[in-house]
Structures are given as structure tokens and as C-alpha cells.
KEKE-998820 format. One record per residue (C-alpha): x, y, z; residue number from 1. Coordinates in steps of 0.02 Angstrom, whole numbers. Layout:
BEGIN
ATOM    east   north      up  pos
ATOM       X       Y       Z  NUM
...
This chain:
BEGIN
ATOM    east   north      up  pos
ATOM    2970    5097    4379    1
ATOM    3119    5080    4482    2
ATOM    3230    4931    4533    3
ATOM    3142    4984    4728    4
ATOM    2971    4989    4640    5
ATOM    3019    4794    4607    6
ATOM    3088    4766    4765    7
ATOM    2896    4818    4848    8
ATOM    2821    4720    4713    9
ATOM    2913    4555    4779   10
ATOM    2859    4587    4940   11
ATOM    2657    4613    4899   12
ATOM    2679    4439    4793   13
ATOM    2810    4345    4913   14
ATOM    2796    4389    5108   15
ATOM    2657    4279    5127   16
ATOM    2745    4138    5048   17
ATOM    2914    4153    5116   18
ATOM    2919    4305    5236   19
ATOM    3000    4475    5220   20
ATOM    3191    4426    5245   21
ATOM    3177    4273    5128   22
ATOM    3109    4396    4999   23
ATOM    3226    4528    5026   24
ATOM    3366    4389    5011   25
ATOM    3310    4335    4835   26
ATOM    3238    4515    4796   27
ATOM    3460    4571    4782   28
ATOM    3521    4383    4713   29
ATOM    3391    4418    4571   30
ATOM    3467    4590    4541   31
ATOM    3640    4558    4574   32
ATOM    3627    4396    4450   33
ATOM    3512    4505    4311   34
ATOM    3602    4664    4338   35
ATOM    3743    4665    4407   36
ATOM    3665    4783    4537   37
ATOM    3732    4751    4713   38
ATOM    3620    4769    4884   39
ATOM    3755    4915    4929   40
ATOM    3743    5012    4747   41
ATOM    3547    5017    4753   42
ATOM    3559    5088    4936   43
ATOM    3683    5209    4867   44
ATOM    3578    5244    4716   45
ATOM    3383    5228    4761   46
ATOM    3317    5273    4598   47
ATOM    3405    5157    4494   48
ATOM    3304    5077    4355   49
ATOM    3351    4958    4197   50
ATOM    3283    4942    4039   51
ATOM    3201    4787    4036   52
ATOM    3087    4743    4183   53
ATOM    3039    4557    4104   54
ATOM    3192    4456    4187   55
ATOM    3158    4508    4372   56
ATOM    2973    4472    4317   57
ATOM    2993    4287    4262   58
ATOM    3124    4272    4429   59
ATOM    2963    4346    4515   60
ATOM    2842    4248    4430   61
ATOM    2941    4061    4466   62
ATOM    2954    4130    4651   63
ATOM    2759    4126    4650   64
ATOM    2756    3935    4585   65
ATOM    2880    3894    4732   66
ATOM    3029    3857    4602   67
ATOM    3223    3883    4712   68
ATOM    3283    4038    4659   69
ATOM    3447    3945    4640   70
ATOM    3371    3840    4484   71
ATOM    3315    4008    4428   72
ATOM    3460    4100    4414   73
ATOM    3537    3929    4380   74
ATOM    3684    3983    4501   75
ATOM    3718    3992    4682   76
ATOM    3880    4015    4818   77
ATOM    3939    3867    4921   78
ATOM    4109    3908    5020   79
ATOM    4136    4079    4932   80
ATOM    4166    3979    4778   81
ATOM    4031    3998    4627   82
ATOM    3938    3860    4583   83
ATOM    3826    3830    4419   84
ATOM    3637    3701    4474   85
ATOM    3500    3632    4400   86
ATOM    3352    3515    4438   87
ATOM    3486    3382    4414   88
ATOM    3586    3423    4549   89
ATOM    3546    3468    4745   90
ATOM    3548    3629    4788   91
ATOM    3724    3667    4893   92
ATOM    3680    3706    5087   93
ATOM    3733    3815    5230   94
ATOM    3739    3637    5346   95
ATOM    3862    3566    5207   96
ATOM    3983    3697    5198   97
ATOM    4000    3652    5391   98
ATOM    4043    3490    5351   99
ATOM    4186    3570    5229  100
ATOM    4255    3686    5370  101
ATOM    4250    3538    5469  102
ATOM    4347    3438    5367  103
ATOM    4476    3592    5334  104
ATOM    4493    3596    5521  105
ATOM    4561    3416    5559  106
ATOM    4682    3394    5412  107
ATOM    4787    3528    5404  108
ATOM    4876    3449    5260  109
ATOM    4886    3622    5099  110
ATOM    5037    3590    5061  111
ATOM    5034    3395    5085  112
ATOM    4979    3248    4906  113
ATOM    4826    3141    5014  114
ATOM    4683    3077    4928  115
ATOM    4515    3118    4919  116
ATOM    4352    3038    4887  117
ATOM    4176    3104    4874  118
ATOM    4041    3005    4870  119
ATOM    3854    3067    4790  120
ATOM    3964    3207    4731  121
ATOM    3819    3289    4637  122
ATOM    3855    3483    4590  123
ATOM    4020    3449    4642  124
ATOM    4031    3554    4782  125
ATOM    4111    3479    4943  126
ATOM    4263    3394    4806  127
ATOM    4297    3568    4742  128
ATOM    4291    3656    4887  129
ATOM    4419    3529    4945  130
ATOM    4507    3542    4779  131
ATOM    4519    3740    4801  132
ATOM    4582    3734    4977  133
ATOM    4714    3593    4956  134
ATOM    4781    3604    4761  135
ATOM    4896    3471    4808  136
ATOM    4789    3333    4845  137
ATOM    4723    3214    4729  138
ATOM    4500    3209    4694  139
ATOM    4405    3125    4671  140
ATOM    4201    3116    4649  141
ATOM    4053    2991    4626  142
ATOM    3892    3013    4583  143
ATOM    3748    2875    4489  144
ATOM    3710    3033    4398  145
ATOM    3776    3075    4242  146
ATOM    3653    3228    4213  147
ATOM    3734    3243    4397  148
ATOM    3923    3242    4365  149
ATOM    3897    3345    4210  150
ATOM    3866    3499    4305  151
ATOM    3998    3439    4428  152
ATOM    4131    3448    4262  153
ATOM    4055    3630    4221  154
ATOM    4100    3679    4410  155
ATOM    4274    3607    4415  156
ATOM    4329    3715    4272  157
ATOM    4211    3856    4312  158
ATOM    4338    3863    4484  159
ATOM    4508    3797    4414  160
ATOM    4534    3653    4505  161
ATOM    4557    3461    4446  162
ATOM    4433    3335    4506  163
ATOM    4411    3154    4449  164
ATOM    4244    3128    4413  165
ATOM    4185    2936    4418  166
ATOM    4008    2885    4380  167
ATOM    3956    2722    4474  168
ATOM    3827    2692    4588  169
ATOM    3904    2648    4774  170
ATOM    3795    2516    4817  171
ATOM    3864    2401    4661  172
ATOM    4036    2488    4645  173
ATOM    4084    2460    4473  174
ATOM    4170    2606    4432  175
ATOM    4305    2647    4333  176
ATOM    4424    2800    4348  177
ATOM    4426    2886    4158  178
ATOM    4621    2894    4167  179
ATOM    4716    2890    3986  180
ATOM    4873    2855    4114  181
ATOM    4759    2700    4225  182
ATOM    4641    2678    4113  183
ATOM    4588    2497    4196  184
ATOM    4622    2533    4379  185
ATOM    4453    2564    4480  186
ATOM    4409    2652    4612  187
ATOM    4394    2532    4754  188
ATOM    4575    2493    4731  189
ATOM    4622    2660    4788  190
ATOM    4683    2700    4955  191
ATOM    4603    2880    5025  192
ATOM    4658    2970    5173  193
ATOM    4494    3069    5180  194
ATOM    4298    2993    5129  195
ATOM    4168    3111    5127  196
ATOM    3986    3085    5081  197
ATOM    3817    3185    5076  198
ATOM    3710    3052    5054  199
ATOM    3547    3013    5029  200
ATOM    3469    3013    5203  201
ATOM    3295    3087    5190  202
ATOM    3167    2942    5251  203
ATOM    2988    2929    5116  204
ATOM    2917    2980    5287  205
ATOM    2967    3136    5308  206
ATOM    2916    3197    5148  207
ATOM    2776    3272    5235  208
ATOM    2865    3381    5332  209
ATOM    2981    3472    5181  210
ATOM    2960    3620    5094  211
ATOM    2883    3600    4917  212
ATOM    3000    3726    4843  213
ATOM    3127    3559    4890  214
ATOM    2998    3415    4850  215
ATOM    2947    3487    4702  216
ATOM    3103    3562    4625  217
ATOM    3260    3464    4692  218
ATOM    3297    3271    4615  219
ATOM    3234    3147    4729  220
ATOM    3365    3019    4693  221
ATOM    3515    3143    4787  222
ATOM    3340    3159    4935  223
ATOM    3264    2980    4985  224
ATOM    3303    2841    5053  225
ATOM    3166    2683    5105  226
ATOM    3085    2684    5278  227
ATOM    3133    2508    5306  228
ATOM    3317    2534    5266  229
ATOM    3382    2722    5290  230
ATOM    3528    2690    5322  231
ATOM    3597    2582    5166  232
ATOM    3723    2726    5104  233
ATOM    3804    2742    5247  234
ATOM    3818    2552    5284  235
ATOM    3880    2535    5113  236
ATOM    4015    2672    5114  237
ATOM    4053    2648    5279  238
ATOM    4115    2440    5225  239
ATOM    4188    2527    5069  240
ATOM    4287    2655    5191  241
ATOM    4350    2507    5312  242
ATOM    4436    2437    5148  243
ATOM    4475    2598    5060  244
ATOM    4533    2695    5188  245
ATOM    4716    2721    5231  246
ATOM    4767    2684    5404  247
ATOM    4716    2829    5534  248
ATOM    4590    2891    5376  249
ATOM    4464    3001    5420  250
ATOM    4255    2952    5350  251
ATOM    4133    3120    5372  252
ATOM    3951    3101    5364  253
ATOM    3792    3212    5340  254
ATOM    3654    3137    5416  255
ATOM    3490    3137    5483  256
ATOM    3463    3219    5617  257
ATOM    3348    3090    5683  258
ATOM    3448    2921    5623  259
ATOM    3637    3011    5717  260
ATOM    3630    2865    5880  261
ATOM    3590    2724    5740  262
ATOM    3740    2793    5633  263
ATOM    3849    2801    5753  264
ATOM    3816    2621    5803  265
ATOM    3837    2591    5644  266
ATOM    4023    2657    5635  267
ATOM    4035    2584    5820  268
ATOM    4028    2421    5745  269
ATOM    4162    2436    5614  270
ATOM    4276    2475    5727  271
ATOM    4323    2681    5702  272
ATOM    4371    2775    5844  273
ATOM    4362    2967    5882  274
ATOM    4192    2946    5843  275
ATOM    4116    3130    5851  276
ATOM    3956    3204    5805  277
ATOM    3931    3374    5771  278
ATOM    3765    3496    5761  279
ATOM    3733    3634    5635  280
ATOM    3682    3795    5635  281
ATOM    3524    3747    5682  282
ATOM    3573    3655    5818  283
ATOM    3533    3500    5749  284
ATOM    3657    3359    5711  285
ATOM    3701    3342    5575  286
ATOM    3887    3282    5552  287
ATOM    4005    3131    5611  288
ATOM    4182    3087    5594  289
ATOM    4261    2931    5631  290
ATOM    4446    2863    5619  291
ATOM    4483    2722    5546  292
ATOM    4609    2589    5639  293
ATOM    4714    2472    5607  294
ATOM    4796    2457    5403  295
């Protein structure tokens, strides 16, 4: 059997579950992470086979159960940066590196010491991505998940950058920056130039319309939010970001696509200005940024 064999054999199992691009997509991750086989090299070389089929068969076999082939593998990309998961952490998206270009776009600021904060930081991925970009600015992250923020650690050395990792849980701040040179100085005493979040955001009724590979396989805790109260992240970090923020500080959402009027009220009422909302690459929208005024 060949490594093109395999290839056909994903698409008998998988086309009817995913379709014949999704397939083809985790058909070359599987061999690229397994093998070390690029897309390009088996084009080059058609007959290329490998000793031991059983890897790409349990990949294959987790594919048919509807398991992300990023828990699989165990790795994924997210900005061109590498990035380890697990069923602890959310799975890093297209929509969310947006929000990182986004960010990079309206604080031009490399070469410049600002502060960071990321809040539901979970793999890690917006704060190192941030970290990468701008070495001199100070980061930091928060997530209620220590299972959470221990894969963040992994990906902050993994990619060389310094991050301060704080576990607290937003909505009864309480957290404490592990600092041998502040060791009693907390985060909500810190002034930030730039507040990002991901959020929780996903409503309990519109489980019905996800995926299961996501309802099944990714933590619900970085997903849901109550019907009766969707928006009780944002309120939160929004009042944290009116005190936390420096003066002319910028606060960038994800959100729902369906809850964007309702959160920009929301930021309406505490008084930032610029208020803009972006869509994604699905046309859907998906991001907001507001200034903060006044000190």
C-alpha cells in the first residue's frame, strides 16, 4: 500500500462525513504530522509508502467517530505560529486570527513597552501571537482553567515568547499575578493599553445548530453561555476595561454573530467611542473595537 492508497481510503470512509476538500485537508495534516511527508513531496513522489500504516489508521479511525483532527494530532497552526491542543483547550480559528491581524493593524506599536491583557486566554493563542509580533510589550493571559493555562505555558515556550499567565475567573476577579518581583499586586490594578477577549458567547440554544465534531470534542466551559444572560462576559470585561484600561485603550471582542447590535449597546453605554464592528471571512460579524475615553 501506498501513502495515495491511504489517501483513497480516507475518501471511501470520510467524503460522506465531511466532503472531499475537508478530507483531502486532514488526509496531508495527518501525513505531514506522522511523516513528515508534505502535500508537494507526495505529488513529486506518487508511490511513496512508510513502514507502518497503523498511525494514519487510528488518525482515520477517530475521523470516523467525528474526533477534530487537531486533538488528534494534538497540534494545529494559528497565525503561522505552532500551537500544541487538547480537549482542554478550544481549538484556535481562522475568524480569531482576524481578530489578531486586526489588532496588529491599529497599534502599530513593535518597537513600543504597552500592556497587554487576554482574557479566556485558553491555548494561549491570541497573547502569543501578540507576544511574537510585539517582543516589547508586556502579556498577559487569563483563563478559569488551569488544565487551560497549562497548555497555554507549553505554547509560550514552544514559540519563545514571555506571557504572564494568571488563573482567575473574570466574573469574581481575584487573581493574582505569579510575580517573585510583585508577588502581591493583582491584576485589576494594572493599567492595559490593549484588552482582548474570546469569550464565551455560544447561547445553550444554539447547540442544535453546531457540528458534533465541536459539541462533542471541544470543552464547553471556553463554548456556552445561558440563554437568559449571553452576554455576562462581555458586560463583565467590558466594566473591568472602563477601569483597567489606559486612557485612549483599545477593548476587541469576538462575538456572536447574532448578539453584535446588543454588544454594541452594550459598549454604547460605557461610554467608548470608535465603536466598529467587523465581519469575517464568512461574512458574518464577528469582531468589535471600542476606545476607551476619558483617564
Amino acid at each position: 500500500m501506498t501513502l495515495k492508497d491511504m489517501q483513497h481510503t480516507f475518501h471511501q470512509e470520510l467524503d460522506v462525513l465531511y466532503g472531499k476538500e475537508e478530507v483531502d485537508s486532514f488526509f496531508f495534516m495527518a501525513i505531514d504530522a506522522l511523516y513528515h511527508v508534505s502535500r508537494m513531496a507526495l505529488a513529486l513522489k506518487p508511490n511513496y509508502t512508510v513502514d507502518d500504516f497503523n498511525p494514519i489508521l487510528n488518525v482515520l479511525e477517530l475521523l470516523k467517530q467525528e474526533k477534530p483532527i487537531q486533538y488528534i494530532l494534538g497540534e494545529t497552526e494559528f497565525c503561522g505560529l505552532p500551537f500544541k491542543v487538547n480537549g482542554h483547550t478550544l481549538i484556535p480559528r481562522p475568524e480569531t486570527e482576524e481578530l489578531v491581524e486586526w489588532i496588529l493593524s491599529e497599534f502599530n506599536i513593535q518597537n513600543s513597552e504597552i500592556k497587554i491583557l487576554d482574557i479566556g486566554t485558553g491555548s494561549g493563542c491570541i497573547a502569543i501571537a501578540l507576544a511574537k509580533k510585539w517582543p516589547k510589550a508586556s502579556v498577559y493571559a487569563l483563563d478559569v482553567s488551569a488544565d487551560a493555562l497549562k497548555m497555554a505555558k507549553q505554547n509560550a515556550a514552544l514559540n519563545k515568547v514571555e506571557v504572564v499567565f494568571v488563573e482567575a475567573d473574570i466574573l469574581g476577579m481575584q487573581g493574582k499575578i505569579p510575580s517573585a518581583d510583585e508577588p502581591r499586586l493583582k491584576l485589576n490594578e494594572l493599567k492595559f493599553d490593549i484588552i482582548v477577549s474570546n469569550p464565551p458567547y455560544v447561547r445553550e440554544l444554539e447547540k442544535q445548530y453546531m457540528k458534533p465534531n465541536v459539541l462533542n470534542n471541544e470543552p464547553h466551559l471556553a463554548l456556552f453561555v445561558k440563554d437568559e444572560n449571553p452576554l455576562v462576559f462581555y458586560k463583565t470585561i467590558t466594566e473591568f476595561a472602563v477601569r483597567n484600561l489606559s486612557k485612549n485603550g483599545l477593548l476587541f471582542f469576538e462575538i456572536n454573530e447574532f448578539l453584535a447590535k446588543d454588544t454594541i449597546q452594550l459598549l454604547v453605554a460605557n461610554h467608548f467611542s470608535s465603536i466598529e464592528l467587523k465581519q469575517d471571512i464568512f461574512k458574518k460579524d464577528r469582531m468589535i473595537k471600542g476606545v476607551k475615553t476619558g483617564d
